[in-house]
C-alpha positions in Angstrom: 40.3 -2.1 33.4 41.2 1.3 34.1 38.0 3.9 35.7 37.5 5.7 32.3 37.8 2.2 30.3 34.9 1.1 33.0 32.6 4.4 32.8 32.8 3.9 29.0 31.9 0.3 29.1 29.0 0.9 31.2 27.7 4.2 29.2 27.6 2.0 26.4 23.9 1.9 24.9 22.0 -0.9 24.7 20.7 -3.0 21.7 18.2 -0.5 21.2 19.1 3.5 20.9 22.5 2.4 19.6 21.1 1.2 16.4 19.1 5.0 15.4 22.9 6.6 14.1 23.5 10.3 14.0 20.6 11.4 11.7 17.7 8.6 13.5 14.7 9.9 15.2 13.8 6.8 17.5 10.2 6.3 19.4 10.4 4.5 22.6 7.8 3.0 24.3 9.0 2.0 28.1 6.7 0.3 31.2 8.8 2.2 33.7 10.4 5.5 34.6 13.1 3.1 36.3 13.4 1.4 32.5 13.4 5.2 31.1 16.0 6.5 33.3 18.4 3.5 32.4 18.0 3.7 28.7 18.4 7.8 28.7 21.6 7.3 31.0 23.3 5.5 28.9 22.3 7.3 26.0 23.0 10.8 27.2 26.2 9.2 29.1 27.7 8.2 25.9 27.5 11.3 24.2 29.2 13.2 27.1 32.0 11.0 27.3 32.3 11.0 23.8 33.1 14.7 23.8 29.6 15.5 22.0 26.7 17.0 23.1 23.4 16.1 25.1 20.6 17.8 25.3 17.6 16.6 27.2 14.2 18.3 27.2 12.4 16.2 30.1 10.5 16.4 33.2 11.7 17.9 36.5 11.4 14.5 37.8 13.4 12.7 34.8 16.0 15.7 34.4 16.5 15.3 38.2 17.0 11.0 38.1 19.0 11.6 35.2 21.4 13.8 36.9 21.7 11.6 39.4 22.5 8.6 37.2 25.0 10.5 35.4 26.7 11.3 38.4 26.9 8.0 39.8 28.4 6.9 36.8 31.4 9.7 37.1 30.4 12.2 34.6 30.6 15.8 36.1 27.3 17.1 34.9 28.3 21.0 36.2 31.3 20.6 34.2 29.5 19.9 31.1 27.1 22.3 31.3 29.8 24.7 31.5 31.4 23.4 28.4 28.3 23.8 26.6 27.6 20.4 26.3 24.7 18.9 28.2 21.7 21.1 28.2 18.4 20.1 30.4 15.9 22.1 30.2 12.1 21.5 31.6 9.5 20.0 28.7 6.3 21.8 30.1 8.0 25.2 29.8 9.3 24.6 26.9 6.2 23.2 25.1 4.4 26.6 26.4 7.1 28.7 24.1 5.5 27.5 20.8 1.9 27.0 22.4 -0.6 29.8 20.6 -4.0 30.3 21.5 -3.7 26.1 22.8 -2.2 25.5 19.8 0.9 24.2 19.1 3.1 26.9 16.3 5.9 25.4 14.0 7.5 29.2 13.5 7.6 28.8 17.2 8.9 26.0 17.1 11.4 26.6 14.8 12.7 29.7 16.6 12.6 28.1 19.9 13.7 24.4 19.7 15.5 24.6 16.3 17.2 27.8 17.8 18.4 25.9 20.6 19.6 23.0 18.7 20.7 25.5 16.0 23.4 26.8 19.0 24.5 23.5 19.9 25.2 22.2 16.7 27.9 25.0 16.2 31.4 23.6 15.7 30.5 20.3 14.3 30.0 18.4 17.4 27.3 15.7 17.2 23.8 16.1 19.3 22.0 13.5 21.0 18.5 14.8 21.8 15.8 13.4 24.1 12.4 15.2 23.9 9.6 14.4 25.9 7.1 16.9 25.4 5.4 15.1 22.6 4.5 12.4 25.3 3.3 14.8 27.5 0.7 16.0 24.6 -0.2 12.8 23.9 -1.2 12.2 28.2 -3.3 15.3 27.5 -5.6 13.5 25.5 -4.2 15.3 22.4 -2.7 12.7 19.6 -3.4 14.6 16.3 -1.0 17.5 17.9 1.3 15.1 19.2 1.4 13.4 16.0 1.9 17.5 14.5 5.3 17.3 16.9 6.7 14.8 15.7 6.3 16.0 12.0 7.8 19.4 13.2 10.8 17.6 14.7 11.1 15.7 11.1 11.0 19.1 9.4 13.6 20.7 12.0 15.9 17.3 11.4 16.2 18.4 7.6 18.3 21.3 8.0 20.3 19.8 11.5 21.7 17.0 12.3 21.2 15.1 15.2 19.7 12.0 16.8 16.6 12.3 18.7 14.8 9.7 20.7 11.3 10.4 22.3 9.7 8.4 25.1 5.9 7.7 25.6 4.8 5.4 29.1 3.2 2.0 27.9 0.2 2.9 30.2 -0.8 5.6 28.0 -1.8 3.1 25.2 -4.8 1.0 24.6 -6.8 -0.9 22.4 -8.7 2.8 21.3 -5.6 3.8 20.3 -4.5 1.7 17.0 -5.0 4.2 14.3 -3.0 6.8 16.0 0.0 4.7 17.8 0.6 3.4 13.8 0.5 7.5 12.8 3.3 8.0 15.7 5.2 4.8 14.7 5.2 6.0 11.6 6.9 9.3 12.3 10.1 7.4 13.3 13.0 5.7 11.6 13.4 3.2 14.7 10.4 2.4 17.8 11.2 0.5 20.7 10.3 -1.0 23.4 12.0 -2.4 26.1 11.3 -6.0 25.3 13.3 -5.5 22.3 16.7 -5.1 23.8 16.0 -9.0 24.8 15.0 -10.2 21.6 11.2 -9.5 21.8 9.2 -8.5 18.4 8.9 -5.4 17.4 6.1 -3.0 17.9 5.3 -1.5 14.7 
């Protein structure tokens, strides 16, 4: 097998995020940032070495381990930035951009995430998002506007194509949280967890 044939192999997603298609907007729910990391490497990978395009709105700390990831797998990150094709850019900052009064703005949205996507989307080539700001509201104690994100990414994926897939920690979930959780689940056309990928039953 030939290096290329091998980095594709291995880029390949698993049972999971391979299933959303172009157009899905997936929920996952994942125990570990290790688990995280994995999933979004291969996710983001495949897209690269596809020739499309990944964007990743993230954490310092997961944009950094992804980097990393990618790299060890062979992808040239730099060069893909240059091409305009992997964008990573940090989710608290971004989440502040269409934050009003503590509240969060779908114009502002709209101009600055849609914008964004709005850019990449030029020529035809196919976007494979990963947003994680709408987990951060969530660890804020904030569902009902976490719950508001996820509708705005819904309205933003009527006009755009793409695939997006969000993230939320396990830990951040509890008994208190039933009515909501189903209100998140509910915003997606595929949730995951990890335990899926191995046959487990679904979460919602």
């Amino acid at each position: 097998m030939t290096a290329r044939k091998h980095a594709d192999a291995a880029l390949v997603p698993p049972a999971d995020w391979s299933s959303v298609g172009t157009r899905g907007h997936a929920a996952q729910f994942y125990p570990t940032d290790g688990h995280l990391l994995n999933l979004l490497t291969r996710f983001i990978g495949t897209a690269l070495v596809t020739g499309d395009v990944g964007i990743v709105i993230a954490t310092k700390d997961h944009r950094d381990g992804l980097a990393k990831r990618l790299k060890a797998r062979g992808l040239d990150v730099t060069v893909a930035r240059r091409q305009g094709r992997y964008i990573a850019v940090d989710a608290v900052a971004t989440l502040r951009k269409f934050t009003r009064d503590g509240r969060l703005d779908p114009a502002l949205f709209r101009d600055v995430v849609g914008g964004m996507m709005s850019k990449l989307a030029r020529g035809g080539r196919r976007i494979a998002a990963f947003g994680e700001i709408v987990s951060l509201v969530w660890a804020a104690g904030r569902p009902e506007a976490a719950i508001q994100l996820e509708e705005m990414w819904n309205e933003l994926a009527l006009g755009l194509d793409f695939c997006l897939c969000c993230a939320y920690p396990m830990s951040g979930f509890g008994n208190r949280h039933a009515a909501p959780f189903m209100k998140i689940c509910a915003q997606h056309s595929h949730v995951f967890t990890v335990a899926q990928a191995t046959g487990s039953d679904a979460v919602c």
